[in-house]
N, CA and C atoms as a LAMMPS dump frame, in Angstrom:
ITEM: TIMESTEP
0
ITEM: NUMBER OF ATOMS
486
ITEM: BOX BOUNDS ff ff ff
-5.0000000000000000e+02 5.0000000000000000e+02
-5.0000000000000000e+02 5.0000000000000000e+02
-5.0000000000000000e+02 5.0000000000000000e+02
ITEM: ATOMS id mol type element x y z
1 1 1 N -380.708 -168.231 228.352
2 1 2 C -381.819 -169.082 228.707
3 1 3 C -381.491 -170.52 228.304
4 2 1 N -381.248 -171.042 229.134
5 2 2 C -381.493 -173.069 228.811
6 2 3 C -382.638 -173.509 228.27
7 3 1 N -382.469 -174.177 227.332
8 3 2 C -383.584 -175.094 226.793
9 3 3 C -383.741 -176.208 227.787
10 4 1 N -385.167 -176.856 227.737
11 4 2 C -385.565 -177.903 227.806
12 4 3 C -385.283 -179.028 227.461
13 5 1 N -384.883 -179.959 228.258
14 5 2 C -384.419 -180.87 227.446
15 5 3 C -385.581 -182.365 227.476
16 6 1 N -385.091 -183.126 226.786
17 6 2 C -386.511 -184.121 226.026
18 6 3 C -385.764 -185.669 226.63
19 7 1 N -384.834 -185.417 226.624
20 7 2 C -383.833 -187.069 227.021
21 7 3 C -384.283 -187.863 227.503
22 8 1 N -385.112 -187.639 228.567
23 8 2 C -386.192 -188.429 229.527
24 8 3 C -387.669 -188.676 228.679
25 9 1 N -387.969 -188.089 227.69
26 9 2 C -389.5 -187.546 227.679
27 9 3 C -390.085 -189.052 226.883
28 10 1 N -391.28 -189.2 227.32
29 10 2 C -391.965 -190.798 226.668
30 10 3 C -391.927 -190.706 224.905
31 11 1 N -391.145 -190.312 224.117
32 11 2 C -391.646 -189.847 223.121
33 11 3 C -390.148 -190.133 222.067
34 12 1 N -390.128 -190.973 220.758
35 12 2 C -388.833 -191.467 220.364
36 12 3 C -388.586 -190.099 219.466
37 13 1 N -389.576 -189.59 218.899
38 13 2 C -388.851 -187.984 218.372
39 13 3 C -388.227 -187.036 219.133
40 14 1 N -388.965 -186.794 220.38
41 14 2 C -388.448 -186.127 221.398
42 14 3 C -386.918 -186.487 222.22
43 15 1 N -386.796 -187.78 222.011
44 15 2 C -385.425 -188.121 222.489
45 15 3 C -384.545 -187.958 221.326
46 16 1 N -384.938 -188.167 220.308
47 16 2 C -384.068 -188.236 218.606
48 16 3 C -383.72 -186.464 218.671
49 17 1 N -384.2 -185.928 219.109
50 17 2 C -384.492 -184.136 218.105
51 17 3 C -383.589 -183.33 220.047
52 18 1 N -383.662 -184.708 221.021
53 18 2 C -382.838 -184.037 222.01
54 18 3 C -381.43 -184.269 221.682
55 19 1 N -380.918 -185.607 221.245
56 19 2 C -379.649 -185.966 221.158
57 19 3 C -379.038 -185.57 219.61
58 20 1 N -379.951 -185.444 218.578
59 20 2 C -379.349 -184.507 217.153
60 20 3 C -380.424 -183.658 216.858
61 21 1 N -380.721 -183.142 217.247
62 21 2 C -381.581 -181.927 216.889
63 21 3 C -381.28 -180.605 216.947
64 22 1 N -379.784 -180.251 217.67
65 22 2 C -379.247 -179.518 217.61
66 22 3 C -378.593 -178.269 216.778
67 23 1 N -378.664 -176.782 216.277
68 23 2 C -377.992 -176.399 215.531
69 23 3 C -376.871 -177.012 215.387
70 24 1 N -376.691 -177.441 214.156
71 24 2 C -375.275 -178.113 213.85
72 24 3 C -374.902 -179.582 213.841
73 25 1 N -375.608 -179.771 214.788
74 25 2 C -375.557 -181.311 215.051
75 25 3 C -376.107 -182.354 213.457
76 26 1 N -376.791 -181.77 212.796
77 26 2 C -376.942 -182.642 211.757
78 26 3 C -376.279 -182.247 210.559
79 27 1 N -375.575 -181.307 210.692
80 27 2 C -374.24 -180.881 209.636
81 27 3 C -373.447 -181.679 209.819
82 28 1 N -372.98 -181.925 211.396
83 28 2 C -371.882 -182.597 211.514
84 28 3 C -372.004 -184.414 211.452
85 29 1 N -373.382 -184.369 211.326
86 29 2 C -373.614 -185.809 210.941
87 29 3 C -373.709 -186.409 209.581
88 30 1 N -373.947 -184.909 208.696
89 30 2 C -373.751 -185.234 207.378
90 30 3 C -372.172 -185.447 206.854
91 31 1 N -371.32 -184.411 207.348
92 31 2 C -369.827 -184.475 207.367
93 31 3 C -369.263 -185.809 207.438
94 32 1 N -369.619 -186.413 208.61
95 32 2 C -369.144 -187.668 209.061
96 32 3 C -369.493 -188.916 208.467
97 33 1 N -370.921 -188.418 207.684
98 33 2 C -371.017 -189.909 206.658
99 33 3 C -370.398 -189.842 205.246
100 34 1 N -369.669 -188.466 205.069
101 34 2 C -368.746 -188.144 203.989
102 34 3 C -367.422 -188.455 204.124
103 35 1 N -367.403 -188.545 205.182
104 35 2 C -365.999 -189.224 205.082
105 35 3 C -365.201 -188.47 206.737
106 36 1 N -365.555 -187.262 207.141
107 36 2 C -364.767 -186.381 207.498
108 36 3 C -364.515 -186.772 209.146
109 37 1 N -363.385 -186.645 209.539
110 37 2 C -363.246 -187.308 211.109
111 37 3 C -362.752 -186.267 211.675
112 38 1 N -361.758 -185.239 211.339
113 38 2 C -361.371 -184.186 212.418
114 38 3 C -361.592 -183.092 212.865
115 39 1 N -361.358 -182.813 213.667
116 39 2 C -362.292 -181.436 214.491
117 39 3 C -361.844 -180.875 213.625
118 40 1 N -360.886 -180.272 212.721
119 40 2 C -360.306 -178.864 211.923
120 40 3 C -361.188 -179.567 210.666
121 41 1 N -361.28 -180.559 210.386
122 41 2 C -362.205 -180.364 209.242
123 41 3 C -363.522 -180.429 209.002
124 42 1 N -364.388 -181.331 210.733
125 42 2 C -365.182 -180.569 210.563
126 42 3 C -365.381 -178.783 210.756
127 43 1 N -364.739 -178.354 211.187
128 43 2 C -364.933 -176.769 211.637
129 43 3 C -364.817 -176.177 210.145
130 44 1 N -363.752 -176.87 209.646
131 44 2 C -363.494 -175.854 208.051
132 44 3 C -365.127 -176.339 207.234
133 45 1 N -365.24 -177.489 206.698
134 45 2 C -366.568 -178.061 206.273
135 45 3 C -367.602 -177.089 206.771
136 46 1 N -367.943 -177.132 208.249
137 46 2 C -369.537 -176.298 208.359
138 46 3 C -369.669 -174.619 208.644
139 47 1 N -367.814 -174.308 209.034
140 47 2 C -368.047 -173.279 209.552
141 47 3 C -368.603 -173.127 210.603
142 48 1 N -368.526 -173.7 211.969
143 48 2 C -369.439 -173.267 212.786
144 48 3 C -367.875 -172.734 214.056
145 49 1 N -368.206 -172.264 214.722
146 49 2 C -367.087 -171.982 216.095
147 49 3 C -366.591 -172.992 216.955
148 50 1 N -365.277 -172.862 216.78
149 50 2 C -364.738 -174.077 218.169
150 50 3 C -365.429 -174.021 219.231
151 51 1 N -365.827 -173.278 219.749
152 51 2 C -366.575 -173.732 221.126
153 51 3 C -367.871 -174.562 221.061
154 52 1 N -369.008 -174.104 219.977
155 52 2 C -369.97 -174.936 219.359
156 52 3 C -369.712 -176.076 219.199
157 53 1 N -368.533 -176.298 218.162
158 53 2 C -368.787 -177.56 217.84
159 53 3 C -368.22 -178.47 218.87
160 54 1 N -367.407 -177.911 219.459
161 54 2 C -367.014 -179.014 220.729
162 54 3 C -368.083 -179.421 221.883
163 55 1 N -369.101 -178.988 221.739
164 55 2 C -370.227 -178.917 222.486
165 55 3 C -370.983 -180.084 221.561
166 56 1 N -370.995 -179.769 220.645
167 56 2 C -371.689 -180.556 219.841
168 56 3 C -371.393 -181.793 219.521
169 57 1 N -369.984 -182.228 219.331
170 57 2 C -368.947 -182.848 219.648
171 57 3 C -369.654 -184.164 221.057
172 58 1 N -369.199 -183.551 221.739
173 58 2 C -369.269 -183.706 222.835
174 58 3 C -370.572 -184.675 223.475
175 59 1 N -371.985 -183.863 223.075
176 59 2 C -372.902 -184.431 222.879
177 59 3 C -373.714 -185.872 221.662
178 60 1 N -372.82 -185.998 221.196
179 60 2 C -372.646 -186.874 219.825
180 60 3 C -371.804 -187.947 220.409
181 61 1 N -370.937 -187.694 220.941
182 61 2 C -370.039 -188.828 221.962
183 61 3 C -370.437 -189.298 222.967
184 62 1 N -371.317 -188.301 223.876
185 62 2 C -371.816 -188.817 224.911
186 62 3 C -373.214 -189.502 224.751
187 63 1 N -373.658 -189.279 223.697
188 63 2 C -375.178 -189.866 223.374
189 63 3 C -374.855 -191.577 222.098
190 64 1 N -373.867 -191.573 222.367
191 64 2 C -372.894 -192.857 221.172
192 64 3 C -373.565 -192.795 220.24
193 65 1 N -373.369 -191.658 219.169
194 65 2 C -373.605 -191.763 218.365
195 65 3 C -372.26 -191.676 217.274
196 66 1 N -371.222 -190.707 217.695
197 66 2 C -369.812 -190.383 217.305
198 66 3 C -369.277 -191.508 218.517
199 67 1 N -367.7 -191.859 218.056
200 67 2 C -366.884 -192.237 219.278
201 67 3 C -365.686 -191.42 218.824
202 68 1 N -364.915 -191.197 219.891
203 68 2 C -363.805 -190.374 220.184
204 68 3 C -362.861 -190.94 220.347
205 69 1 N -361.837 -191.179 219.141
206 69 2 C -360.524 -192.107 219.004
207 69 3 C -359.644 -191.35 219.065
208 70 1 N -358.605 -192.026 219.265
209 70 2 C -356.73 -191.465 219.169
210 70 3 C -356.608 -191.302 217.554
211 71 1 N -356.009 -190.783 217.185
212 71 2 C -356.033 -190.898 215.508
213 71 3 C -354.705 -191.84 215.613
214 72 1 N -353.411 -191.977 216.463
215 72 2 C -352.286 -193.11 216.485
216 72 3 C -352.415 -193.123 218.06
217 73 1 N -352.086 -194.442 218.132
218 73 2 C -352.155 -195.285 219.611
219 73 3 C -351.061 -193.614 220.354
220 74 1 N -350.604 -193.752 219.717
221 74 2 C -349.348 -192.55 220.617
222 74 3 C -349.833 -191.163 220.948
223 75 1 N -350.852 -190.929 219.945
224 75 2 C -351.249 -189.228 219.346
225 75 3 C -351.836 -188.739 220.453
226 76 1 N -352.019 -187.363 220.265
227 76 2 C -352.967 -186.574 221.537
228 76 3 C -354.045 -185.904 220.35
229 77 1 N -354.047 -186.35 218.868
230 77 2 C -354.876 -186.175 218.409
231 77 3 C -356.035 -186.931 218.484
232 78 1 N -357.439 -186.5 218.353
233 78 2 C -358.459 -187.479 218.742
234 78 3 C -359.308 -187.122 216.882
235 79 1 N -359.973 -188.412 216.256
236 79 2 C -360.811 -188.261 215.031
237 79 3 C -362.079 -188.689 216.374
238 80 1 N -363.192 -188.266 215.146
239 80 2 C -364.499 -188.708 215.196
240 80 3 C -365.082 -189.515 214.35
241 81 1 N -365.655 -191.158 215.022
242 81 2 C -366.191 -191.753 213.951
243 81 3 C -367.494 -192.357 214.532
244 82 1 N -367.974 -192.871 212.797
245 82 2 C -369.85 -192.615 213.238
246 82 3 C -369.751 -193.96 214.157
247 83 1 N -370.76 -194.459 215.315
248 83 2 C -370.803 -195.92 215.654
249 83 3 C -372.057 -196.713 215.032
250 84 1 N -372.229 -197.725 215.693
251 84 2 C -373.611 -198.402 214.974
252 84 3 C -374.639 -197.478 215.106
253 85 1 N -374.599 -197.102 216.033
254 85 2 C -375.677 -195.706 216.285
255 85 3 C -376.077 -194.981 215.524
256 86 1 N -375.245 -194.411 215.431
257 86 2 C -374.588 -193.109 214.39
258 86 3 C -374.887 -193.94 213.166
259 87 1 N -374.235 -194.776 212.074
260 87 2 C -374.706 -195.531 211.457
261 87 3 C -376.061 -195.537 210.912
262 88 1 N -376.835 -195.922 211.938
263 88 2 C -378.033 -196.283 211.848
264 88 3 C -378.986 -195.069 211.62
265 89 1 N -378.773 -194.009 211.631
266 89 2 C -379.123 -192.493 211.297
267 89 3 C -379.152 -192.246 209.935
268 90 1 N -378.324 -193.529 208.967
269 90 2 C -377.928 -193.11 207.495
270 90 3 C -379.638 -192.636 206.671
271 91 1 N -380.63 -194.032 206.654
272 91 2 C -381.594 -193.71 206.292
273 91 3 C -382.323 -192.088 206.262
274 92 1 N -382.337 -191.425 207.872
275 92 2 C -382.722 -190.203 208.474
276 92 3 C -382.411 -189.256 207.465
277 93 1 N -380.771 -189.46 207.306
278 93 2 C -379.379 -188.483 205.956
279 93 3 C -379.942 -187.655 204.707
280 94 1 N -380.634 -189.821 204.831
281 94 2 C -380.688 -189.239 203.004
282 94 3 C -382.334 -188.84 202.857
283 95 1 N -383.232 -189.452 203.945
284 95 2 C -384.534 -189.1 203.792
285 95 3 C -384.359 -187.277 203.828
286 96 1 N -383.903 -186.923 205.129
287 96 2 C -383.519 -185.183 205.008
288 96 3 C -382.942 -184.488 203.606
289 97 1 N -381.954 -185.198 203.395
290 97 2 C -381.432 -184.797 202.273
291 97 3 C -382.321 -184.723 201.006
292 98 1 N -383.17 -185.644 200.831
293 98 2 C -384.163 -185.526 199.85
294 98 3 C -385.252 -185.042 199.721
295 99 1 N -385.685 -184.308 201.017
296 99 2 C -386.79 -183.454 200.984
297 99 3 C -386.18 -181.944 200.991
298 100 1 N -385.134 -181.557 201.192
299 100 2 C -384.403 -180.76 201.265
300 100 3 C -384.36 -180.366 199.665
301 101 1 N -384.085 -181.563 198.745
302 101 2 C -383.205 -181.105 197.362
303 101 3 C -384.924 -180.812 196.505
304 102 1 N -385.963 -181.817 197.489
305 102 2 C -387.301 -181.262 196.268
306 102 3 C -388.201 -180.242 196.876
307 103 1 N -387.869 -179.513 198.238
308 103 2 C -388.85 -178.508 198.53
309 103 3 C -387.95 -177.355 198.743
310 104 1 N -386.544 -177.5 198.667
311 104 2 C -385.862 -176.159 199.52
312 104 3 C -385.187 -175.576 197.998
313 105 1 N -384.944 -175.896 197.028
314 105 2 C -384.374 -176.031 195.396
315 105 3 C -385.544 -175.692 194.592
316 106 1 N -385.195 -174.614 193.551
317 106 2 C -385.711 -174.937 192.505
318 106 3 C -386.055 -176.055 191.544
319 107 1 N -387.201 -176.404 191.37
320 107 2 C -386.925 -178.034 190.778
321 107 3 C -386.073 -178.222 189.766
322 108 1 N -385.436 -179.665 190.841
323 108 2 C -383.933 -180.09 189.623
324 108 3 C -382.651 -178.822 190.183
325 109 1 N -382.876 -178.22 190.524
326 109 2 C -381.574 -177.269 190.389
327 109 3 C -380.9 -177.417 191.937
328 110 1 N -381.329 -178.959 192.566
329 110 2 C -380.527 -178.806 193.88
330 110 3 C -378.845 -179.138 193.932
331 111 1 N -377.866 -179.153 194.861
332 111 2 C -376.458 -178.616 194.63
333 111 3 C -375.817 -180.196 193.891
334 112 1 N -375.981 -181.603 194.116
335 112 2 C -375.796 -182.673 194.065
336 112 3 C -376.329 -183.543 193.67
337 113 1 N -376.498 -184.406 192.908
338 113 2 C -377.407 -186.202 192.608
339 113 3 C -376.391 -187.024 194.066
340 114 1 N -377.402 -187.911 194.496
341 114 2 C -376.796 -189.012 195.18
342 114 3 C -376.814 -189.823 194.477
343 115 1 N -375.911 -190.728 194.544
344 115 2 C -375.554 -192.192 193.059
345 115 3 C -375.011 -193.109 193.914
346 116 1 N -375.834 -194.464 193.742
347 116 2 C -374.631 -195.635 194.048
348 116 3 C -373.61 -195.944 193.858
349 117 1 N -372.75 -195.451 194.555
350 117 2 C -371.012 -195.491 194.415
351 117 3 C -370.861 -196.888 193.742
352 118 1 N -371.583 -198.028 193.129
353 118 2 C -370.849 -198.939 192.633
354 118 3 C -371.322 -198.773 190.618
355 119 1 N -372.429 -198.242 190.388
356 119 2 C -372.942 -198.175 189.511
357 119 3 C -373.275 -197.034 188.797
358 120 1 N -373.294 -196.113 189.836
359 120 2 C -373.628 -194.42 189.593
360 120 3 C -374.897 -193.986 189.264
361 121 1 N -375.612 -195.494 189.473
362 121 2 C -377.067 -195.113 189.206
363 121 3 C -377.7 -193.796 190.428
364 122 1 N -379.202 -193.441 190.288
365 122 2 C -379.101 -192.422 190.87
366 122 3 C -380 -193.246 191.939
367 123 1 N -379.993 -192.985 193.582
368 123 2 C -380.735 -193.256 194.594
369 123 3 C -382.134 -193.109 194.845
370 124 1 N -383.002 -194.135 194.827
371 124 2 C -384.524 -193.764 194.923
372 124 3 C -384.703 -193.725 196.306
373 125 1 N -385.798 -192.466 195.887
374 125 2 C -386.474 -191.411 197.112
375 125 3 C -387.017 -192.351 198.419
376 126 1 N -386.695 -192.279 199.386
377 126 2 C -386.922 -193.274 200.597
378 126 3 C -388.229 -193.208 201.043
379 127 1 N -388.844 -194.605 201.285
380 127 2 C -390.484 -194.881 201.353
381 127 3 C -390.82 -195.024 202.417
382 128 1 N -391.938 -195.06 203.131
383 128 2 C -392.337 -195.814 204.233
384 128 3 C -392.951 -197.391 204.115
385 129 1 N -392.43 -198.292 204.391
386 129 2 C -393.44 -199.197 204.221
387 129 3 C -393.565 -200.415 205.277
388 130 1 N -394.55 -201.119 205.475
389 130 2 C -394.904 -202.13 206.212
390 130 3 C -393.981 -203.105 206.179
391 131 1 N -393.756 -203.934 207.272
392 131 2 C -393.278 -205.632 207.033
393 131 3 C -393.348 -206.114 206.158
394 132 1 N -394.721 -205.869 205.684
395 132 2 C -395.318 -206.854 204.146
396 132 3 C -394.805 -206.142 202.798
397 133 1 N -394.307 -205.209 203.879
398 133 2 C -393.934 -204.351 201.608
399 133 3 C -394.849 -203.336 201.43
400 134 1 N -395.685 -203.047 201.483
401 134 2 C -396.771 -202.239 201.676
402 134 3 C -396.078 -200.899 201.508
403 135 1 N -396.275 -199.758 200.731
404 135 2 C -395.937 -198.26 200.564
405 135 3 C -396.802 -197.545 201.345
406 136 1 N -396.582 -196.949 202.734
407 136 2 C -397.533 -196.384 203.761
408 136 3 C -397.47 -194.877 203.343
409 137 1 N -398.76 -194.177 203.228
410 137 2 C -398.905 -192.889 203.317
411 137 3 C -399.023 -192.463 204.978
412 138 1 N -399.115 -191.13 205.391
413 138 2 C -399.949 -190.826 206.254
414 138 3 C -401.204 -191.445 207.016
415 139 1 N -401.957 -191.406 205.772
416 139 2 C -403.241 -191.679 206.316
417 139 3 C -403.267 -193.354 206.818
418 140 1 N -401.872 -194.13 206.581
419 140 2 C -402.509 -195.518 206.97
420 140 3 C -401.782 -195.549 207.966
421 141 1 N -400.978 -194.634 208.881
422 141 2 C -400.219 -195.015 209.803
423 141 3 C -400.98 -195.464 211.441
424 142 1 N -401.118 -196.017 211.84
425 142 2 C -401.696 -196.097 213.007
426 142 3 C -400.015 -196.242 214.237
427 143 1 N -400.446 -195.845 215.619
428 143 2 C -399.139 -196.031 216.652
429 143 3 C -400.318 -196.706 217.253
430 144 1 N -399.98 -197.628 218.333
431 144 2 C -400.552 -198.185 219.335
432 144 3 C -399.532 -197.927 220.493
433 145 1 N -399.951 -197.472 221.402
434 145 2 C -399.246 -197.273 222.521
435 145 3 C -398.358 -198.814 223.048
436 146 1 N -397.401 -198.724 223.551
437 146 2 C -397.046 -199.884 224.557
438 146 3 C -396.802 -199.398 225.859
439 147 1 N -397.195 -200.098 226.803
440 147 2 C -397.288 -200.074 228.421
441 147 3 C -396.85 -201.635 228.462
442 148 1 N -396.85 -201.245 230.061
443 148 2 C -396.261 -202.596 230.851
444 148 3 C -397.758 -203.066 231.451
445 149 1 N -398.453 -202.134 232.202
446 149 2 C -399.431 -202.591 231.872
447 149 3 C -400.519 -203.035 230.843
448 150 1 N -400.702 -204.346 230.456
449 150 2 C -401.001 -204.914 229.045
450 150 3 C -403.264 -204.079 228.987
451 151 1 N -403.106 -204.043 229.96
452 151 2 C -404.79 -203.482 230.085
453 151 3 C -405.023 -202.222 229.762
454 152 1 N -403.918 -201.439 229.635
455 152 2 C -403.89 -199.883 229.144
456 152 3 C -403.155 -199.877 227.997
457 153 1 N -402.829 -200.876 226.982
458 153 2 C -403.052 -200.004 225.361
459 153 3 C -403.896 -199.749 224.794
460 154 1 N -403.36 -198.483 224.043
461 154 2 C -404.594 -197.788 222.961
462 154 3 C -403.919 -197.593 222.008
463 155 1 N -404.853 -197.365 221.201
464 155 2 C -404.875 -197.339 220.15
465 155 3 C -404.768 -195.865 219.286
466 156 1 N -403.885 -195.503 218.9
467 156 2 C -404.152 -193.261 218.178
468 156 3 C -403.877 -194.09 217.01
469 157 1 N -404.567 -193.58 216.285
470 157 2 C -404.953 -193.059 214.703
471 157 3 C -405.264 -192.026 214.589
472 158 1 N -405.024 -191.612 212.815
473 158 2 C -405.701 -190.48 212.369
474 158 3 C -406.643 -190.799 211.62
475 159 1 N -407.7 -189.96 211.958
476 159 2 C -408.915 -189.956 211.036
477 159 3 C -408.585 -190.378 209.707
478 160 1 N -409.254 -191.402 209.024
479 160 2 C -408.827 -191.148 207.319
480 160 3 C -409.549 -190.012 206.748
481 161 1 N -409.029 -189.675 205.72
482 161 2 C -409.779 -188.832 204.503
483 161 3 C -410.6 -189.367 203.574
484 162 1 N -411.923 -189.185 203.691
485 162 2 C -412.968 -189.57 202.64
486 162 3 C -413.397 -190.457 203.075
């Protein structure tokens, strides 16, 4: 059975969760901000099957988020590296990564600390916040639609609490 796909759909999660939302696809995005560029090491790293991950692969290249280099101008070997794209996913990494180490772990007993590679201090937990600085919960988020037609935005909120 084929899935559905979201690529088209009005919706920036729905396009995000079409192009890495994939089994695997965010293993291999964690791999790649570790350092790791080749198909044999990602395959050894996640364990997943050559045919998978070349699929996966594949889709990561074609959505520019990976690019697909020669490893030497001469080689018929190809690495994988992240682009600005890809890049720009880092925040996503570590926000996942950190809800991961305080709801999926016994507290404290998750596999790693993240540390600023220059200081070794340890990484604070990633916030939401406004332009102004502002620490946004839930309840203050408002979306306003954008259209081209300027006479049809609205406005979704959530109800506040209390």
């Amino acid at each position: 059975m084929q899935r559905k796909s979201w690529a088209e759909a009005n919706c920036p999660m729905a396009r995000s969760v079409d192009l890495i939302g994939e089994w695997g696809s965010l293993l291999i995005l964690r791999e790649a901000f570790g350092g790791v560029r080749r198909f044999d090491d990602f395959q050894k790293q996640i364990g997943i099957s050559r045919n998978l991950l070349t699929t996966r692969l594949k889709k990561l290249v074609d959505g520019g988020v990976l690019e697909r280099r020669p490893v030497h101008s001469d080689a018929k070997r190809h690495e994988y590296v992240l682009t600005e794209k890809g890049e720009d996913l880092f925040a996503t990494i570590v926000a996942l990564r950190q809800w991961g180490d305080r709801w999926l772990f016994p507290k404290g007993d998750y596999p790693a600390d993240m540390l600023d590679g220059r200081d070794q201090s340890p990484v604070a937990r990633i916030e939401v916040r406004s332009e102004q600085g502002r620490k946004l919960k839930l309840a203050n988020l408002t979306l306003k639609a954008r259209r081209t037609d300027k006479s049809s935005r609205r406005s979704i909120s959530r109800p506040r609490k209390g």
